[in-house]
N, C-alpha and C positions, 0 to 999 in steps of 0.2 A: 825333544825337538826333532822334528823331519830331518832327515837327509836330501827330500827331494826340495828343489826350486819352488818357490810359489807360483813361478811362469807355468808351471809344468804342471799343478795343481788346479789354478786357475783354468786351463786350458780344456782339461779333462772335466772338471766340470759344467763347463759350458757345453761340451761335447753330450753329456750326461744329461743333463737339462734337454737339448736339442733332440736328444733321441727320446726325449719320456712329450717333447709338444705333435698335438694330431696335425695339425699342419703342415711341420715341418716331413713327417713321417710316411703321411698320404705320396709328399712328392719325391722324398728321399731315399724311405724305408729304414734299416738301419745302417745304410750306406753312409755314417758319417764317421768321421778320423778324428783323430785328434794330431794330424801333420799334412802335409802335401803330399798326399795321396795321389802319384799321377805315374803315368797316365794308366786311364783309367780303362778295361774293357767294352765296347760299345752298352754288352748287357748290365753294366752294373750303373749305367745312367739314366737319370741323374743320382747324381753323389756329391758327396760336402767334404771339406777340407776345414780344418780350425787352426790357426798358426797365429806366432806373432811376426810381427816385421823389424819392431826396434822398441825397445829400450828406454826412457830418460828420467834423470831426476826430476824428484818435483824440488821449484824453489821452494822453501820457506822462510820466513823470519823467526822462527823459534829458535829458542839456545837452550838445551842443546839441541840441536837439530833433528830430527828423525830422519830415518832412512826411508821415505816418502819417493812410489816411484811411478809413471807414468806405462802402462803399457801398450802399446797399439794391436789388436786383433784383429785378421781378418777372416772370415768365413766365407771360402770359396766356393762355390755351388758350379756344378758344370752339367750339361742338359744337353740333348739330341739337339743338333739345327734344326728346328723343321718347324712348322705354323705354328704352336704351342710353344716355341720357345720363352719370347719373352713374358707370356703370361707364366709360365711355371716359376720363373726367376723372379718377376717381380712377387708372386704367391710367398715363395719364401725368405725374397727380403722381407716382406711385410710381417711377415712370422718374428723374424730374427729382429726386427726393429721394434716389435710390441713386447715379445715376451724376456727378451734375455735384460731384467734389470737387477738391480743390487740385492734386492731382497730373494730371489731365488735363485740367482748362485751365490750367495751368501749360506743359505741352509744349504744347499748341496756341499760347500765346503767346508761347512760344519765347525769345528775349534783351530781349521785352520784359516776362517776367514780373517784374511786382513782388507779386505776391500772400503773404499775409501768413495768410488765411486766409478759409475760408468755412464760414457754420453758413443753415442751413435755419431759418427764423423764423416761418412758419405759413402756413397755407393758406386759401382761403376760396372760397366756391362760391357759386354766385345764377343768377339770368336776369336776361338783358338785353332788353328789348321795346323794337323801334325803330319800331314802329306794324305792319308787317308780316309780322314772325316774332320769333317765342321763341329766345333764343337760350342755352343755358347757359355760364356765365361759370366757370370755375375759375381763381385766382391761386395761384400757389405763390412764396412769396416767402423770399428770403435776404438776406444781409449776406456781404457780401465786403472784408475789408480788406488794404488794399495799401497800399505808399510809394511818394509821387509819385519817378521819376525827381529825381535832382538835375542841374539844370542848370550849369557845368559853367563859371563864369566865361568867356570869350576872355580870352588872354594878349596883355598889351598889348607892341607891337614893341619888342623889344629893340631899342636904340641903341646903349647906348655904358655900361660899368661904370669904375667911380672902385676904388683899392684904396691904403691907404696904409700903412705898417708903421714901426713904433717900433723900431727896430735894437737900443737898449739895453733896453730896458723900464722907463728907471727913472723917465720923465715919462709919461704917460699924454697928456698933452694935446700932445707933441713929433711930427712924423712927421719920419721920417730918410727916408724914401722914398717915392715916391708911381708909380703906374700907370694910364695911362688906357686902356681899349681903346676903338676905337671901329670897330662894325661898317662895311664895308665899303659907300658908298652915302651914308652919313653924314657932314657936316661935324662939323669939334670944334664944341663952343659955345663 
């Protein structure tokens, strides 16, 4: 089993995906993160950000329960102010809203996909002024629900099995015979 997070698997490969679509690439290049990346260089814009924001269980009615969880992503795109803003931004929400679905960050994440499902949950646009340039902000944000791995007990060393058998059947509480093994390495107790 991983050591890493599946937020943290998840994220990268979405990052992974984002950099292999023409689209997103045309307007990005390979300026994309896999955190919040800020701030950013004039030359290195535009540029993308992948992150999450929160967390939540999903309900379910199963017993035993799974560990079923909600994630929200956003992919933050930041672009020059100037005439071409909002067409650049809206170019690659449109990317990020067609291409990022379950079945291809599913095989990018390969044996460790737990993905369960992903919907697109809304977009939002602004500028951002950091005293020296305009910078326009587009978020495109989703939910992505997955099942945590399940962790996987360790089996504790076998020693030594007891077995005992009632030859007649008719006392339950009699044993006519008894068996001890005891693995090799091991004293009887």
């Amino acid at each position: 089993m991983s050591a890493v997070h599946p937020r943290t698997l998840i994220r990268h490969a979405v990052v992974v995906v984002l950099k292999k679509n023409p689209a997103v690439i045309a307007i990005c290049g390979q300026r994309i993160f896999s955190n919040r990346q800020d701030p950013w260089d004039e030359s290195e814009l535009p540029a993308m950000g992948v992150y999450q924001t929160s967390e939540t269980p999903l309900e379910t009615d199963i017993s035993p329960p799974r560990d079923e969880r909600s994630l929200d992503l956003s992919c933050e795109v930041l672009a020059q102010a100037d005439e071409k803003l909002e067409d650049i931004l809206d170019a690659v929400s449109l990317a990020l809203e067609r291409d990022l679905d379950l079945k291809v960050i599913g095989a990018e994440l390969g044996e460790a996909d737990t993905l369960l499902e992903i919907k697109f949950t809304g977009f939002e646009l602004g500028l951002a002024d950091d005293g020296n340039r305009l910078v326009g902000v587009a978020i495109v944000n989703f939910t992505l629900d997955y099942e945590m791995p399940k962790v996987l007990p360790e089996a504790a060393e076998f020693r030594q099995t007891k077995t005992g058998w009632d030859l007649a059947g008719s006392d339950p509480d009699h044993i006519d015979a008894k068996d001890i093994t005891t693995m090799p390495g091991w004293e009887n107790p």
